[in-house]
N, C-alpha and C positions, 0 to 999 in steps of 0.2 A: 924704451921703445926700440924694435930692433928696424921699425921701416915706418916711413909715412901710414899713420893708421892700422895701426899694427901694434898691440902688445906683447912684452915679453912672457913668452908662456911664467915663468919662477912669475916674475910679479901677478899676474891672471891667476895663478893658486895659488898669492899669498892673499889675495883680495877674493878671491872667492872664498874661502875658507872663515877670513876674519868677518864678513860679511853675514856669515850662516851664523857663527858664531854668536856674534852680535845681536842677531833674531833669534836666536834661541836664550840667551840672559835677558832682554828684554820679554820676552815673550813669558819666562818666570819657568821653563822647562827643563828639565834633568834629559839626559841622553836617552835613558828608559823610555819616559813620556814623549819626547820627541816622537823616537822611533815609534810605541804606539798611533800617536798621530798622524804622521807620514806614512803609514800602513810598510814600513818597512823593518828588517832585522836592524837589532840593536850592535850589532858588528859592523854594519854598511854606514851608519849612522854617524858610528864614533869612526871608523876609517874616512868618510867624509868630511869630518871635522879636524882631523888628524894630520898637521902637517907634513908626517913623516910616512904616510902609505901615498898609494897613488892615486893618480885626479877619478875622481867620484862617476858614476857613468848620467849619461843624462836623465835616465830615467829619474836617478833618486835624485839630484839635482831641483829637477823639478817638483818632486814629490815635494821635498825640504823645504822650496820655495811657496809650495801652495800653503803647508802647514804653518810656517809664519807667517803667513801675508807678505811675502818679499817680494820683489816686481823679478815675473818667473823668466820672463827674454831677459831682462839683462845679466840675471846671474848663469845662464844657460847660452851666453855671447861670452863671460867671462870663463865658464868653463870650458867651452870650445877654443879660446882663445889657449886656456892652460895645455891645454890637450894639442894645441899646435893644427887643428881642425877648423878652422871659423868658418872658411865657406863651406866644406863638406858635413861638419855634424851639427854646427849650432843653426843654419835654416836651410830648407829644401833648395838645392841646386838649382839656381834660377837659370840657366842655358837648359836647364831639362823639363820648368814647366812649360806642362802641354799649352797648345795657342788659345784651346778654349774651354772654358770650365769641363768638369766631369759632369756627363748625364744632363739634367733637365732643371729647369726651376719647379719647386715643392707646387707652387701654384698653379702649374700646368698637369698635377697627377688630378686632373677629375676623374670623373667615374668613366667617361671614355677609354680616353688615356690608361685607367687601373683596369678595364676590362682587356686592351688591345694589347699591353706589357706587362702587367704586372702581375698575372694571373689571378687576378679578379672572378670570380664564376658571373657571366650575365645573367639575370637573375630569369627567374621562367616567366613567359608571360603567352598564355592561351590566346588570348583576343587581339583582334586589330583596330584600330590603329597601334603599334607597339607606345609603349612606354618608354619614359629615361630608361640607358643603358641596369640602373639599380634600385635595388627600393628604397624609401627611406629607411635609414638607420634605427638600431633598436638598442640603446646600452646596456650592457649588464655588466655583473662583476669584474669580471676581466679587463673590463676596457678600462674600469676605473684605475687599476692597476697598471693596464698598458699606457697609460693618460699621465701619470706620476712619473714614469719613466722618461717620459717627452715631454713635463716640465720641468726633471731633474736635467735634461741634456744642451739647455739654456747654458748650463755652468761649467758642465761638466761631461766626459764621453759617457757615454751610455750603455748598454745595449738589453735587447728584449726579442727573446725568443719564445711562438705560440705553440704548442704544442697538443694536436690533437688531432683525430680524425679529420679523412677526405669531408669537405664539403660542409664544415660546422663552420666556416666563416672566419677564418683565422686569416686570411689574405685581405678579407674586405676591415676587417679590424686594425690592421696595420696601415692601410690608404686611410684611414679616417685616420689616426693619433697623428699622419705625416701630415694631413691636414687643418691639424692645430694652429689659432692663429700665431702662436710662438713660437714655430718654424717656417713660417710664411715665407721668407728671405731667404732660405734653404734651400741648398741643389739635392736632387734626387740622384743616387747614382745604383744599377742592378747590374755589374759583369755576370759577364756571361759564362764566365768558367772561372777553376779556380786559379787556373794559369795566367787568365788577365789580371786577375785580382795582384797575384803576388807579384807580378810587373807591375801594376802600378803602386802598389805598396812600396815594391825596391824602390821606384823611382821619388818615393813621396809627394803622387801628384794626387795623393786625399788629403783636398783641404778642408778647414775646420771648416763649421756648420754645413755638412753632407750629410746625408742619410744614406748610406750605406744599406740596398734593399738584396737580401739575403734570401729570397722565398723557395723554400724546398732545401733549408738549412745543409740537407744530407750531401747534397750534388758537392757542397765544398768543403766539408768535415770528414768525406770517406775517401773511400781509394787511397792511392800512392800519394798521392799530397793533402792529405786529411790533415795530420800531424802537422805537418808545414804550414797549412790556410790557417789552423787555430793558434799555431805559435803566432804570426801574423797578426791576427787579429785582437790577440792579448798584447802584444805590441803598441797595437795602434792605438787601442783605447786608454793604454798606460801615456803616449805620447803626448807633453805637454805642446808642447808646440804647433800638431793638430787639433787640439781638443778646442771645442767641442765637436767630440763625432757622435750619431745617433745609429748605431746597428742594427736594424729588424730582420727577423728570420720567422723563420714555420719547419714545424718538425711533425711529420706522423707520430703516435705512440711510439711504433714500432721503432723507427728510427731513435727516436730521444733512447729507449732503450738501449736500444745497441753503442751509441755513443757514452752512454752514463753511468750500465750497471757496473761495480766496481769488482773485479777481477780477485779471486783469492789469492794470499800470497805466494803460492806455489804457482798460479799461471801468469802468460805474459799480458802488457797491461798495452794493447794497441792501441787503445782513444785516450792515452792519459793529458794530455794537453785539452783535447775536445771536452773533458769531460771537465777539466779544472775552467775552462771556458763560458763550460755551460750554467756551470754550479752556479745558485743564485739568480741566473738570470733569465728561467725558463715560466712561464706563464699559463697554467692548464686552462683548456676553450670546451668544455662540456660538449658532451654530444648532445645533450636535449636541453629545452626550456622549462625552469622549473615554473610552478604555478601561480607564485607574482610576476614570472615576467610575461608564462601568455596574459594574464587579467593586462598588462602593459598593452601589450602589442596588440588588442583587441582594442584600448582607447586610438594605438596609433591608426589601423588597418583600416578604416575609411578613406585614409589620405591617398589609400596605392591600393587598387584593384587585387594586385596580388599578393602583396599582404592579408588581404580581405578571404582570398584564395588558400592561404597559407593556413589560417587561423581554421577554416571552416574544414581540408583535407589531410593537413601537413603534420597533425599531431602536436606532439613536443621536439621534433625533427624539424623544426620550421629554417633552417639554414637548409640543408639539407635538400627539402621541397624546392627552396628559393630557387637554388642552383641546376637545377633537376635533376636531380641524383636520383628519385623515383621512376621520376619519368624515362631514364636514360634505360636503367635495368627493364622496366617497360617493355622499352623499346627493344632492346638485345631479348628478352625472353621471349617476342611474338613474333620473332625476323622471322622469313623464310631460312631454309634450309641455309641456300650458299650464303647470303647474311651472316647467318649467325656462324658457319663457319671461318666466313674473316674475320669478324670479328673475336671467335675466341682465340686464332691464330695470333692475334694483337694481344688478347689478354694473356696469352702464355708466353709469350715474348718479354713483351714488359717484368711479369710478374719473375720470371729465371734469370733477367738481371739484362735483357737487353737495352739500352737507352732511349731517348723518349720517341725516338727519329726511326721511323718504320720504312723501308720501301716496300711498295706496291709489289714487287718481283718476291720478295720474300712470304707476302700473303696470297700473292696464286701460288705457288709452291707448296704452300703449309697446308691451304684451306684444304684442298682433297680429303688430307687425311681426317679429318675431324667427318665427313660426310659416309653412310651408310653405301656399300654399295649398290645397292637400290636408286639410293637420292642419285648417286653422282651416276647410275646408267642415264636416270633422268633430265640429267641437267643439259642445257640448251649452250651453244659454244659460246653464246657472252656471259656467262652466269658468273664469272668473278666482275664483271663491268656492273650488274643487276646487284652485285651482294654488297660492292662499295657504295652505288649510289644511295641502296636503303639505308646503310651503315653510318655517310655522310649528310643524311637529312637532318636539318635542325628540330630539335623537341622541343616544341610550345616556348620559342623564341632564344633556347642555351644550344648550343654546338651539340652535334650527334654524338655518337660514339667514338666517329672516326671526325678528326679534320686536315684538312691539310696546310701544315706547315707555312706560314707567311713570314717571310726572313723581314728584319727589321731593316729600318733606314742604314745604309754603309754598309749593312751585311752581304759577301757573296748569296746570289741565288744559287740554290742546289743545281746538279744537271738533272735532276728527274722528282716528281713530285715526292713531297715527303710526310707522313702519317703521322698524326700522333693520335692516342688512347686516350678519351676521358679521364682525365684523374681518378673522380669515382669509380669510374669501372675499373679501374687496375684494383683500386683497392678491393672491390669487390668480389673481384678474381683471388687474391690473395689470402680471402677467406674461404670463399666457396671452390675453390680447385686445387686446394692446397695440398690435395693426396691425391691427386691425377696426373698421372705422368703422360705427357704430350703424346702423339701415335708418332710414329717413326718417319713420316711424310713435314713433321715439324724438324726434327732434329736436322734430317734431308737437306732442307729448303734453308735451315739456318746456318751448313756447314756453308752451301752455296752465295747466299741472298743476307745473310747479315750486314748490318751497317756498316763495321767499322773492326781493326783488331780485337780493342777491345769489349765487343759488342760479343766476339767469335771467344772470346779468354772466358767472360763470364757465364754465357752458355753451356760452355767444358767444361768450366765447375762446377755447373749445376747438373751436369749430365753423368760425372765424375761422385757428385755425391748421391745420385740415385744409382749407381751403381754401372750405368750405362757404358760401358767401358769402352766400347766399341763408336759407340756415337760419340764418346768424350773426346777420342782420338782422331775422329776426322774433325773435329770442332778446333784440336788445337794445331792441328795439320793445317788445318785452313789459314789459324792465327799467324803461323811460322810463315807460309808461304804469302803472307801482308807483310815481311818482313820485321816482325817482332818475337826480338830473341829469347825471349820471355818462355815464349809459345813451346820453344823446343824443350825446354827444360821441364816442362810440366807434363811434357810428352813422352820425356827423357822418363819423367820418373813413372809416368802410366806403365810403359813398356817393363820398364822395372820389375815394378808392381806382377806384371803378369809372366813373368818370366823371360822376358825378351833381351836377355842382356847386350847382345850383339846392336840391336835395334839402339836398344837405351846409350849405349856408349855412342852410336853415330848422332843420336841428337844431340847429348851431350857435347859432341866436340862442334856441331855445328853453332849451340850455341856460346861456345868455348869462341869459334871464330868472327863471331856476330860482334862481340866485345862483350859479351854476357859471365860478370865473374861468376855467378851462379853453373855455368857452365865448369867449370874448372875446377870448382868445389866439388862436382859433381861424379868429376871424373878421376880426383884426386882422392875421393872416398873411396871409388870403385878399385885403385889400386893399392889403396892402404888396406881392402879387405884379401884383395887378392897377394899379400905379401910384399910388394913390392915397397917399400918403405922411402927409399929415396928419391921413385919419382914421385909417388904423393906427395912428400914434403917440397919436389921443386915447382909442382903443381899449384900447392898450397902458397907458397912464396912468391908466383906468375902469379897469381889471384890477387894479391895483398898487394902487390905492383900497381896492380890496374886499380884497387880502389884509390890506393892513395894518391896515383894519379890525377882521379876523377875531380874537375873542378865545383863540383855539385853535389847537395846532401844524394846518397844512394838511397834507393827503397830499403827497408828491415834491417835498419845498421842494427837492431839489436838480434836479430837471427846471425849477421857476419860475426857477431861476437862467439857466437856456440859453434855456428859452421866452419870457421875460419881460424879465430885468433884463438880458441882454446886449442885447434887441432896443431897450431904453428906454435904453441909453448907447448902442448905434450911431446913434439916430436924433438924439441930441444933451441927452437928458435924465438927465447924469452925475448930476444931486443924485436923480432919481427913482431910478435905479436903486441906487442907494446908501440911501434911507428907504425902498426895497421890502426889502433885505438886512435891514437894520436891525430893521425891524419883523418879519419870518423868526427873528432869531435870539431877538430879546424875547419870541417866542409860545412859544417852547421848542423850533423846528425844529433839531437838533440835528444837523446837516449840515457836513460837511468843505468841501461846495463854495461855501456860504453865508460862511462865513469866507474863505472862498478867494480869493472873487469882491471883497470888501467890502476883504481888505487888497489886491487888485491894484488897485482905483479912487481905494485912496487915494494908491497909490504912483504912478498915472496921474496925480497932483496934484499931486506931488511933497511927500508928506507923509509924509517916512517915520514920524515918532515914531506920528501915527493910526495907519499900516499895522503898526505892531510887533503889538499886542493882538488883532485880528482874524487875522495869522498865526500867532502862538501857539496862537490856538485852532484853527485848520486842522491845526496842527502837531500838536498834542496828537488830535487825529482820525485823522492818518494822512497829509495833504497837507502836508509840511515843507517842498515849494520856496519857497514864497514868505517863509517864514522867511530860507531861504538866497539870496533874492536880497538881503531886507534886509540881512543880513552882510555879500555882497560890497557893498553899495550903501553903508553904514556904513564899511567898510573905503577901497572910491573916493574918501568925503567928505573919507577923513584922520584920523576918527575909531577909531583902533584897541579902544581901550579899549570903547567901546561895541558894536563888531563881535565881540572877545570875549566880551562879558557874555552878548550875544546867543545866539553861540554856543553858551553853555553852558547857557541856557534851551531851544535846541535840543535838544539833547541831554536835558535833565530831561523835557522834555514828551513828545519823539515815541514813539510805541511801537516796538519790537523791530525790526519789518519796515522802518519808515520809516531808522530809525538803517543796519541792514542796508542796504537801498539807496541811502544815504548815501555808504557805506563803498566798497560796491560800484561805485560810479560818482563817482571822485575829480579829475574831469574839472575841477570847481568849487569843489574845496578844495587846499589845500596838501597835502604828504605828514605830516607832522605833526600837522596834524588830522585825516588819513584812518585811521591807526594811532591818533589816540585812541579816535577811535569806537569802533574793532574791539577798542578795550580794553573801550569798556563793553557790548558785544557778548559778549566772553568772561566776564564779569560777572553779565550776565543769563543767566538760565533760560528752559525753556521749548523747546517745537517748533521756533517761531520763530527765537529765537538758535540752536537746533542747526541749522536750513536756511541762516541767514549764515553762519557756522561751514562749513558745507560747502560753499558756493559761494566761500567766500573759498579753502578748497582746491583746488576746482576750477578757478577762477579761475589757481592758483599751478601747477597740473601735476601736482596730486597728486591723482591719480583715486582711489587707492586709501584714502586718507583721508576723500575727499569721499564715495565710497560708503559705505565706515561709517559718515559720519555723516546721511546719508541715510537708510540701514535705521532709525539710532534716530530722527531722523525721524518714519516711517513706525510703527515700536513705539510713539510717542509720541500716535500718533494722525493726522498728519500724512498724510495718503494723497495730498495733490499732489504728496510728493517722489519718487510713482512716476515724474512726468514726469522729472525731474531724473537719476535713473538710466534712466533710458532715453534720456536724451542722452548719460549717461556710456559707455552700449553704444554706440549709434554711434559714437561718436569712438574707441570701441576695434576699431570692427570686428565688433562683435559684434550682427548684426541679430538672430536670434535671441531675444537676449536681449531686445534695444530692442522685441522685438514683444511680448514676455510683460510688461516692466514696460509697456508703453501697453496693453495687453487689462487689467492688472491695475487700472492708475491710473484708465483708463474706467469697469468695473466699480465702482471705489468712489467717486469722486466725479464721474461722467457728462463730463468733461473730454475733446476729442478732438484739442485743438489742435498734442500732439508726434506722436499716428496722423498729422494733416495732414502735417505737418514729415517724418512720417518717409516716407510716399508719398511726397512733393516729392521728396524722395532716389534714391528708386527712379525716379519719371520722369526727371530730370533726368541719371541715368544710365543711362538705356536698360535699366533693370531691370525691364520690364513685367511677365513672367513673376514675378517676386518681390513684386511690388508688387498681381498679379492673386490671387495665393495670399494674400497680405497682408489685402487687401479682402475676401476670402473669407471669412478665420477672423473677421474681426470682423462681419458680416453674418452668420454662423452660429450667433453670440455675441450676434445680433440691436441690435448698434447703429446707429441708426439711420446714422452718417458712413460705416459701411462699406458701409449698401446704395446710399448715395450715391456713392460715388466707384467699387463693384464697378459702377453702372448706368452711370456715365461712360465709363466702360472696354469695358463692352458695346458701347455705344451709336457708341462710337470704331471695335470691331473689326466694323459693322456689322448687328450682334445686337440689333437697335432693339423686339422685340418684349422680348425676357426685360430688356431693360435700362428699358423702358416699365413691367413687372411689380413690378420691383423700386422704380422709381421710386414708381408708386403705394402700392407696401408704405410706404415713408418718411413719404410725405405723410400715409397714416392714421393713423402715429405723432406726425403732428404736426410734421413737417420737411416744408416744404414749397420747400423751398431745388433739388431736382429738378426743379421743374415744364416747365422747358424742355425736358425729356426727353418729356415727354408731346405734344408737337405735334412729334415730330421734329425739332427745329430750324427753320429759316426763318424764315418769316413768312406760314405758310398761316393760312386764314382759322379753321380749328380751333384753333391757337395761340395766333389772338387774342384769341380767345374765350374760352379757355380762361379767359388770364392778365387778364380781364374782367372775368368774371361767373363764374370757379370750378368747383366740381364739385357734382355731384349725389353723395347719402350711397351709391349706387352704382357712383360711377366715371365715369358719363358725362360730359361737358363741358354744362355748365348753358343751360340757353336764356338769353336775354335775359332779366333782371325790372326791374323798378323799386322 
C-alpha cells in the first residue's frame, strides 16, 4: 500500500489480472471464446490477461467482467487503481456532479409534458369541448420491437432509433416505450444541442437509468460534431459504469440515409462512426396502417372521437390525420395570397438548410418575392401582420403552420419573437419544391435576416450549388462579417472559382488572420501554383503550427491530411507532416485517413515495427491495407511468425466490411488465408456479414443464393444491396428487373451509381430506345441523374430546348453537373458566362459582378 487507502498500482495489476484470469478457468473458456463473448478482439483479451503488456482499458475491463459474471466495480476500482487513476477513471468525479439530477422523472413525461417538450404532434381534434392532449394508443409492429428494447435496458445500455416519415408517429411511440412500467424510476433527459450533450458526457454527469431522448437524431449526428456526438455515444453505451442507459432517437428516411449509405471505396467516408452507431439499431414506422391494424383501430375508435374521425377520413395515413398533417397542407393550400407567401418563405428556408428558428424580419423580407405583382399592388400595409396571423392559427386543435417559439424553463428568452415550421410542412416542402429555386427577394432577405452564422453558411451552399453564385457570395459575406472564419474561406474559394484571384487571396488571408488554418492552406496552394515553392512550404508549416496547437478535435482532420500533410511531405518536410498526424490523432481526430497516412510515412522510412500501431488503428476504422502491406512486408523480411501475429490482429480489429473486402479481393493473400477470413465472415452477424456472404456467392455463380442473401440484406435494413440485385438482373438478362431494384435502391438511399452502370449498358449496346424510357421513369420518379442523363439524350437527338428545360429542373435541385446543356455546347460567349458568373434565382445567365 503506498498511502492510507490506497493501492499499489504493480499489486492492482497483479490482482486484476489474476482475478480475470481465474473467471475465465472457471468459467471453462479459451481466450478465443472469451473474447467472442466479451464482444471484444482476441488480442485485447490476451494483452488483458497478460502480465507483461499494459493495464487493459476500461472498456474491456468491464466487458471481461460482464462475460464472467465478475463483480464489474470492483475489478474496474482495481484497474483504475493499476492505472494510478482511481478517482479520475474508475467513478465519475464527484466535485463535478451536477446538484441535481439530469432532466425529469420518466413519470412526469405524460402526454402533456410529451406534447410541450418532447415533440409529440397534439393530435387533431375538430370539436369542442377538446380532448386529452392524445389519443389513445394503437400498437403495431414496431412498438413490439421498440418494447424489447426498453425491456433489454433494465440490464443493459440500449439504444433505438425510429425512422420514418414526418408525422407517422415515431415520437409518440418513443413517449409510450419511456412509459413502460420498467423505467418508471427513470430520469428523462433531451439536450438541446449536441454541444451540451458532449459537456455533459465529458463531464459524466449521464447517470445510469436515463433515457437519453434524442428526437430529430439528425440535429446531433450531422454537422461539425456529427462524428464527435456518435463517438460519444458509442462510448457511453459501451460504459460499464453508466449502464444501464436507454438512448431514443427519430430519423426522417432521408436522414437515416444520409447517415448510413456506405460510401465506395474510392470516396471519403464522413458518417463513419454515425453509421457503425446506427447499425443494428434503427427501427422502420410505416407510413400507412396495414389492414389488420385499421380492423384494430376500428374496435379501439369509439373510445376517442378522433380516432372515430381518423378511421371514417384519415385512410391508411391515420398518424398522419392524428397530427394534422392534412389539415395543415389544407390549410397552406387555401391561405390567402400574403399567407401563403410567408409561409412558403418558411418552407424554403427550412428546406435550404436554414434552422428551425425563423425571425419574423426574414419573412417580411422574403414574402414579397413569392407574390405576383398584381397581388403585392394589392396588398394593404399590414398584410405581413394578416398573412402570420392566418399562418398562426391552430388546425382543428394541432399548431398552425407557423408557431411561435416558447423557450423552455432556465432557457434565455429570445430578444424578438421566434418562428418555427410545422414539421410536416417542411417535409412537405422538400418534396413538392424541390426544383424551385426561391425568387431573388428570398435570397435578399436571407443575406440580411437570417438567424444565425450558420444559418448564413448553409444558405451559401445551397445557393452555391444551384449555381447562384452571385447570391452565394453575399450569403457568405454575410457569414464572414458574423465573424466566422469559415465564411471567408468558402468565399475565398467562390471568388476562385470565378476568376477573382486578387479577391480570393484577400479572403484568404483574412481568414488566414481570423485563426482559420484553412485559410493558409489556401493561400499556400495559391503560391505553390504560382511557383513560389518556399513560401508555400512556410505557409504550409504556419498551418501545421496552428493545428497542433489546437487543443481540440478540428473539423475534416481527414481533408488536413490531403490538404496539408501530404503537401508538407511532398515538399520535403516528412518529420512535419508526420508531428501534423500526430498531433490530429492526440486531439481526438478520430479519422481512418490520419492513421492511414502516419503508418504509410513510417513505412516510407522503412520502420515497419512504428507503422504496425498507426495501421492497427486505420484497421480497426475501416482502412486495413496498410495493415496488409505490413504482413506482406513482415512476410518478404523472412519474418513469418511476425506476419502471422499480425495477421491475426488484422482480423480482431477490422470491421465486417474491411474483413469482407479482404476476402473478396485475394489477389494479396494466400488461399488459405482468404478461406479463413470468410470463416470469420460466417462467424460474424449482422447486414454487413450477410452483403459478404452474398457477394462471396455471387462471386462463385450462384446468383440464386446471393439473391436471398441480398433480400435479407435489404430486410436487415441494408438498402444498398438494392444495387447488388440489380447487378444480379443484368447479368441474368433481366432489365426490367435491374430497373425496379435501381428505382428502388435510389428511392431509399439517393444512390444512382448502378442507374449510371445500367445506362452505360444501354448505350454501349445501341439500346437508346430502352435507355430513353429508362431516363424517363426515373425523371418522373423526379431523380435528379434521370433528368440529367433524359437532358443528355435530348440534347443528343437535337431537342436542345426541352433538354435545356430539364437541365435547369436539375440544377434547381442542386445538381448542377448539366450545366453544359445550358449554352448549347461550344464555346459561345453565353456559355462562358454562364460557367462564370452562374445564374440568376430566375434562370437567366448572371451579368458580371465582383
Amino acid at each position: 500500500m503506498t498511502a492510507e487507502g490506497t493501492q499499489d498500482p504493480a499489486d492492482a495489476s497483479r490482482e486484476l489480472r489474476a482475478r480475470l484470469e481465474a473467471g475465465r478457468v472457471a468459467a471453462g473458456l479459451n481466450k478465443t471464446e472469451l473474447a467472442r463473448r466479451a464482444q471484444r478482439a482476441r488480442t485485447s483479451v490476451s494483452a488483458a490477461l497478460n502480465p507483461g503488456h499494459g493495464i487493459p482499458t476500461a472498456d474491456t475491463v468491464g466487458a471481461l467482467a460482464r462475460a464472467l459474471k465478475l463483480d464489474v466495480h470492483a475489478l474496474l476500482q482495481l484497474r483504475a487503481a493499476a492505472a494510478g487513476d482511481l478517482d479520475d477513471a474508475a467513478v465519475p468525479d464527484q466535485g463535478d456532479t451536477p446538484r441535481s439530477p439530469l432532466g425529469v422523472s420518466v413519470e412526469e413525461a405524460d402526454d402533456t409534458y410529451a406534447v410541450d417538450h418532447l415533440g409529440v404532434h397534439h393530435s387533431i381534434d375538430p370539436v369542442l369541448p377538446p380532448l386529452t392532449s392524445l389519443t389513445p394508443y394503437v400498437r403495431r409492429p414496431h412498438d413490439l420491437r421498440l418494447e424489447s428494447v426498453g425491456r433489454a435496458a433494465e440490464v443493459s445500455s440500449q439504444m433505438a432509433v425510429l425512422v420514418g416519415d414526418s408525422s407517422t408517429g415515431k415520437t409518440r411511440a418513443l413517449q409510450v416505450v419511456v412509459l413502460l412500467h420498467e423505467l418508471a424510476k427513470w430520469r428523462l433527459w433531451q439536450p438541446h444541442s449536441p454541444e451540451q450533450f458532449l459537456e455533459t458526457h465529458r463531464r459524466q454527469h449521464i447517470a445510469p437509468h436515463t433515457v437519453l431522448w434524442l428526437n430529430e437524431t439528425q440535429r446531433y449526428l450531422t454537422g461539425p460534431l456529427g462524428e464527435e456526438t456518435a463517438c460519444a455515444l458509442r462510448t457511453l453505451l459501451a460504459d460499464p459504469l453508466r449502464s444501464p442507459v436507454l438512448v431514443l432517437g427519430t430519423l426522417w428516411r432521408e436522414h437515416h440515409s444520409l447517415l448510413t449509405v456506405r460510401p465506395r471505396p474510392t470516396e471519403q467516408d464522413p458518417h463513419a462512426q454515425a453509421r457503425d452507431l446506427l447499425d443494428g439499431r434503427c427501427i422502420t414506422v410505416p407510413n400507412a396502417f396495414t389492414d389488420d391494424e385499421l380492423d384494430h383501430l376500428a374496435q379501439v375508435a369509439p373510445q376517442d372521437r378522433r380516432l372515430a374521425l381518423a378511421v371514417e377520413q384519415g385512410g391508411r395515413h391515420v398518424t398522419q390525420f392524428l397530427a394534422g398533417a392534412h389539415e395543415l397542407v389544407r390549410r397552406f393550400e387555401a391561405a390567402p395570397a400574403e399567407a401563403q407567401a410567408v409561409i412558403l418563405a418558411a418552407m424554403d428556408a427550412r428546406r435550404l438548410g436554414h434552422g428551425p428558428s425563423l425571425s419574423p424580419a426574414l419573412l417580411r423580407a422574403a414574402a414579397p418575392g413569392y407574390l405576383s405583382d398584381q397581388q403585392w399592388q394589392l396588398m394593404d400595409d399590414d398584410w405581413f401582420e394578416k398573412g402570420l396571423d392566418y399562418a398562426r392559427q391552430p388546425c382543428k386543435g394541432v399548431p398552425g403552420p407557423l408557431t411561435a417559439w416558447r423557450p423552455r424553463p432556465g432557457d434565455a428568452a429570445p430578444a424578438e419573437t421566434v418562428l418555427r415550421l410545422a414539421d410536416y410542412l417542411e417535409q412537405y416542402a422538400r418534396n413538392t419544391r424541390r426544383f424551385t429555386v426561391p425568387p431573388a427577394a428570398f435570397w435578399n432577405a436571407a443575406a440580411h435576416h437570417a438567424g444565425s452564422a450558420a444559418d448564413l453558411m448553409a444558405l451559401a451552399g445551397a445557393a452555391d450549388d444551384r449555381w447562384l453564385r452571385r447570391q452565394a457570395s453575399l450569403l457568405y459575406q454575410a457569414a464572414a462579417d458574423k465573424g466566422l472564419p469559415r465564411a471567408w474561406v468558402e468565399l475565398g474559394n467562390l471568388h476562385d472559382r470565378v476568376g477573382h484571384r486578387a479577391t480570393a487571396v484577400r479572403c484568404f488571408q483574412a481568414a488566414a488572420d481570423a485563426g482559420d488554418v484553412d485559410g493558409l492552406i489556401r493561400l499556400a496552394r495559391i503560391r505553390g501554383q504560382s511557383g513560389d515553392a518556399a513560401e508555400a512550404l512556410r505557409l504550409y508549416q504556419a498551418a501545421a503550427r496552428r493545428v497542433e496547437d489546437a487543443a481540440e478535435p478540428v473539423p475534416d482532420a481527414a481533408g488536413l491530411v490531403g490538404l496539408l500533410a501530404m503537401p508538407l511531405a511532398s515538399a520535403g518536410d516528412t518529420d512535419g507532416a508526420e508531428r501534423l498526424c500526430r498531433a490530429l490523432a492526440d486531439a481526438g481526430n478520430d479519422d481512418q485517413w490520419v492513421w492511414a497516412y502516419l503508418s504509410k510515412l513510417r513505412m516510407r522510412a522503412a520502420d515497419l515495427e512504428g507503422a504496425e500501431a498507426p495501421a492497427r488503428e486505420a484497421a480497426r476504422r475501416g482502412d486495413y491495407t496498410y495493415m496488409l502491406d505490413l504482413v506482406a512486408a513482415w512476410r518478404a523480411d523472412g519474418d513469418e511468425v511476425r506476419a502471422d501475429r499480425l495477421f491475426d490482429q488484422l482480423i480482431d480489429v477490422s470491421p465486417t466490411m474491411a474483413v469482407g473486402e479482404m476476402a473478396l479481393s485475394p489477389s494479396r493473400l494466400g488461399p488459405e488465408q482468404a478461406e479463413r477470413l470468410h470463416q470469420v465472415i460466417e462467424e460474424r452477424e449482422g447486414a454487413d456479414a450477410l452483403w459478404v456472404r452474398a457477394a462471396r456467392l455471387h462471386e462463385a455463380g450462384d446468383f440464386a443464393g446471393a439473391e436471398a442473401l441480398y433480400q435479407a440484406c435489404v430486410a436487415a435494413g441494408d438498402h444498398s444491396a438494392h444495387d447488388e440485385l440489380a447487378v444480379l438482373r443484368m447479368e441474368a438478362g433481366d432489365f426490367d428487373g435491374a430497373e425496379e431494384y435501381v428505382l428502388r435502391g435510389a428511392t431509399q438511399t439517393g444512390n444512382w451509381h448502378i442507374g449510371d452502370e445500367l445506362a452505360t449498358v444501354y448505350r454501349e449496346n445501341g439500346r437508346l430506345a430502352r435507355l430513353r424510357s429508362f431516363c424517363q421513369k426515373a425523371a418522373d420518379q423526379e431523380f435528379t441523374w434521370g433528368l440529367v442523363s433524359l437532358a443528355r439524350l435530348l440534347d443528343e437527338a437535337g431537342e436542345h430546348v426541352e433538354a435545356e428545360s430539364l437541365a435547369f429542373k436539375a440544377v434547381a435541385a442542386g445538381d448542377p453537373s448539366p450545366l453544359w446543356l445550358l449554352g448549347n455546347g461550344g464555346d459561345d460567349p453565353r456559355r462562358r458566362q454562364l460557367l462564370r458568373y452562374g445564374l440568376e434565382p430566375n434562370g437567366r445567365v448572371a451579368d458580371p459582378w465582383s
